[in-house]
C-alpha positions as CSV (number, residue, x, y, z in Angstrom):
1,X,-5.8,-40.8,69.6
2,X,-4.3,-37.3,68.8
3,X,-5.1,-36.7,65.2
4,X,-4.6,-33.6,62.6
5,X,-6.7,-32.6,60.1
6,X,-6.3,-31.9,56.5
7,X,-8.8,-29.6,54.5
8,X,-8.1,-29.6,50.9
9,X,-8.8,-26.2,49.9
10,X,-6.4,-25.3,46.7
11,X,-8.6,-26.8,43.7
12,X,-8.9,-24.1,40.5
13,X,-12.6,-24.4,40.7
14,X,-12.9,-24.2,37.1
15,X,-16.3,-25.9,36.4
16,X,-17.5,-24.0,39.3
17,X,-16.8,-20.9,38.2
18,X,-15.9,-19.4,41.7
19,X,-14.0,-20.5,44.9
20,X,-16.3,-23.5,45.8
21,X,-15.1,-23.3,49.8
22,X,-16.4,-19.4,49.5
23,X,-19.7,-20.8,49.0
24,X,-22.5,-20.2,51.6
25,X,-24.9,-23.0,52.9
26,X,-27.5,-20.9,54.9
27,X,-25.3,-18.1,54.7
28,X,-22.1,-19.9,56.0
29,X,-18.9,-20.7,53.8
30,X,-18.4,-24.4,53.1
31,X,-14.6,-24.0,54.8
32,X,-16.2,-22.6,58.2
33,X,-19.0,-25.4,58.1
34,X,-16.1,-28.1,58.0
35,X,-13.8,-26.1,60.4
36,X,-16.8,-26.0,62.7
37,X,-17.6,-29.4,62.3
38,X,-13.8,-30.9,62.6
39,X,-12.8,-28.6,65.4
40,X,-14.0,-30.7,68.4
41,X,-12.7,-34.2,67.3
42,X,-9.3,-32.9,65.9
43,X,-6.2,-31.6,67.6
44,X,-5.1,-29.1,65.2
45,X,-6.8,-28.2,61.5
46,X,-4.7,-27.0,58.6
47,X,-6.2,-25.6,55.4
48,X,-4.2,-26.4,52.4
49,X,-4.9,-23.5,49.9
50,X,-3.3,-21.9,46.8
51,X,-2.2,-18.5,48.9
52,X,-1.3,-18.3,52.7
53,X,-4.1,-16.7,55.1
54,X,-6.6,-16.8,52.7
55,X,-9.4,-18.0,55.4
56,X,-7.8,-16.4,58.1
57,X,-10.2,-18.4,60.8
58,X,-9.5,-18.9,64.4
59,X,-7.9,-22.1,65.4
60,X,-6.5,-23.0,61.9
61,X,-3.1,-22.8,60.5
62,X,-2.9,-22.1,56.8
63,X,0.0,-23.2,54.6
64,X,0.4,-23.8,50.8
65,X,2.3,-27.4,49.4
66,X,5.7,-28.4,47.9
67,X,3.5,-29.1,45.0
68,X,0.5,-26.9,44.3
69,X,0.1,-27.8,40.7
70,X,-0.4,-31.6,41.5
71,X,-4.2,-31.3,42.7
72,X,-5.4,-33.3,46.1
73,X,-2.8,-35.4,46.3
74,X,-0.3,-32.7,46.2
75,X,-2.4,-31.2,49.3
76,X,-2.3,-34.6,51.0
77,X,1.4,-34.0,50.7
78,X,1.2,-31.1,51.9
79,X,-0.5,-31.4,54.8
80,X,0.7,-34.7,56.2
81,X,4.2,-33.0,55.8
82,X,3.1,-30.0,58.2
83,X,1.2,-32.3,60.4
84,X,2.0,-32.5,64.3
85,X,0.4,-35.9,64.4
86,X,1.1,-39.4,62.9
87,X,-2.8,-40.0,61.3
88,X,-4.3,-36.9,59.9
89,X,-7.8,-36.8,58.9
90,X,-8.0,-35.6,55.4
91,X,-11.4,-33.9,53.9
92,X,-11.7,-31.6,50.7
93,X,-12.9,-28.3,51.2
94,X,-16.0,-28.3,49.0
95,X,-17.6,-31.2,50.9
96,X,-20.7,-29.2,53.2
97,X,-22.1,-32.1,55.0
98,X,-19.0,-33.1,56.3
99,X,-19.4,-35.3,59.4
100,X,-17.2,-35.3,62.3
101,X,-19.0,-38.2,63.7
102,X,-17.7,-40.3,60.4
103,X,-14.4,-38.8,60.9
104,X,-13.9,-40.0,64.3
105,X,-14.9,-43.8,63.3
106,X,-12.9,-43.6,60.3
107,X,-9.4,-42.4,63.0
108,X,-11.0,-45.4,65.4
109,X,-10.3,-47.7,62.2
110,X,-6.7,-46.3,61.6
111,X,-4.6,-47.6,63.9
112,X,-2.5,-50.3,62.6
113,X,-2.5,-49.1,59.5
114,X,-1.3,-46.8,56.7
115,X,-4.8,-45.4,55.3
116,X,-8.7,-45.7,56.6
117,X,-10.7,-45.0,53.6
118,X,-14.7,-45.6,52.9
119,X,-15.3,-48.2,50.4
120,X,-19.2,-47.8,49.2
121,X,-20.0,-50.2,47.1
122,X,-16.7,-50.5,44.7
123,X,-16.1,-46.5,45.3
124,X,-13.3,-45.6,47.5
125,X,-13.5,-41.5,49.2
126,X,-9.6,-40.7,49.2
127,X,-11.1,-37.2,50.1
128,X,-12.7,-38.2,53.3
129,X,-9.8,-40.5,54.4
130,X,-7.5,-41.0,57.4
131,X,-3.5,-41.0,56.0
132,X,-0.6,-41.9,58.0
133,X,2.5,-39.9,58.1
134,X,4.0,-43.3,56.8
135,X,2.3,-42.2,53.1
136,X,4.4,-39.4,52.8
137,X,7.5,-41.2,51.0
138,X,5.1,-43.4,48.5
139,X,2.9,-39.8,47.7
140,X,5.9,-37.9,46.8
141,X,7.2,-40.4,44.6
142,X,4.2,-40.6,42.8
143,X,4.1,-36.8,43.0
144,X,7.2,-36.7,41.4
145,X,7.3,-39.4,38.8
146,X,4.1,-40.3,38.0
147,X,0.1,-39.0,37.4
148,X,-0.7,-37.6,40.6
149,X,-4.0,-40.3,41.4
150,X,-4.6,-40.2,44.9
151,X,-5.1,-43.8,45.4
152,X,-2.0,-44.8,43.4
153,X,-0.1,-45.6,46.5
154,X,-2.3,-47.6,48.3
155,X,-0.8,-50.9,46.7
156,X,2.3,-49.7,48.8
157,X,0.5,-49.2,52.2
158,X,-1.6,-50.8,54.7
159,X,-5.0,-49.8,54.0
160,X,-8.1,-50.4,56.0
161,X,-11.0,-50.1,53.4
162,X,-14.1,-49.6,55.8
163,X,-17.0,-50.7,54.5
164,X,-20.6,-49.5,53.7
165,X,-22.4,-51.1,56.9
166,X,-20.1,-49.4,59.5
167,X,-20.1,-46.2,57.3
168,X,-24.1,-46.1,57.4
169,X,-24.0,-46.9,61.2
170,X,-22.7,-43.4,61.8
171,X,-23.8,-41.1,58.5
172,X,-25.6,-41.4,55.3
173,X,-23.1,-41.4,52.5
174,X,-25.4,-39.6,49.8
175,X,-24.4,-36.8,52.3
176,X,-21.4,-36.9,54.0
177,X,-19.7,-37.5,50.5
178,X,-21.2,-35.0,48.0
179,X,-19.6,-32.2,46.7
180,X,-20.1,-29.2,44.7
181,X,-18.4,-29.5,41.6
182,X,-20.9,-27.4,39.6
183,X,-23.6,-24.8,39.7
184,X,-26.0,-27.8,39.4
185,X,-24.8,-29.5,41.9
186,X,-25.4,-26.2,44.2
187,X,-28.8,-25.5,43.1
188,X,-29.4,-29.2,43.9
189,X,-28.7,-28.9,47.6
């Protein structure tokens, strides 16, 4: 299946303290680690950032959202809107173990429907998801009307909620899903 992805690369970083896809994991950026990883299993990548050509890395296309003060889901938004493709993987940008591996199972579990999210346990990972372009009218009402939650919508939609086992068959979640909120959570890696 031809696929876009989506990194989410626009948050304020406040607890952080600094640009957390600027940080280096053996002296590589987050952002390039998750281009690098995404780059064979997707068609096209787009970076959804506060400023245009930010990155500037090969084989990406930078833009900036219709609604950059209404956090991820405002860079879902975003991206689905500029994507070529119907199903767009979507990751955030201060995830460094992301796993392209996890993102190809999750686009094998799209089809046929409107979302493919991990579920572990009674979590959901909205920022490690496959959206449809079918989303896009339910997220910009939301966007518009209401608190921008990213899983608001998904009462609306079709959403395959892949579960733990499968997950684990491919990745360790511990992994795959941390992020780096924090300085602790970067001294902890």
């Amino acid at each position: 299946m031809m696929a876009s992805g989506v990194i989410l690369a626009g948050g304020k970083s406040t607890r952080m303290g600094m640009d957390k896809t600027l940080i280096t994991i053996n002296n590589e950026p987050i952002i390039h680690r998750i281009v690098g990883e995404l780059k064979s299993v997707l068609d096209e990548l787009i970076i959804v950032s506060n400023e245009v050509n930010k990155f500037g890395l090969a084989g990406t296309r930078e833009i900036m959202g219709a609604f950059p003060e209404k956090g991820p889901l405002g860079g879902i938004h975003a991206g689905l809107t500029a994507a070529a493709h119907e199903y767009s993987f979507v990751v955030a940008g201060d995830m460094p173990w992301c796993d392209k591996n996890l993102a190809q199972l999750l686009l094998d579990y799209a089809p046929g429907y409107d979302v493919a999210v991990p579920r572990i346990g009674k979590y959901l990972e909205p920022l490690f998801a496959v959206y449809s372009k079918r989303c896009l009218p339910y997220v910009e009402f939301i966007l518009k009307h209401d608190t921008p939650k990213i899983t608001a919508f998904y009462d609306k939609v079709k959403v395959n909620y892949v579960g733990e086992a499968i997950i684990r068959s491919v990745a360790d979640p511990d992994k795959v899903f941390f992020n780096i909120n924090t300085p602790d959570d970067y001294s902890s890696i």
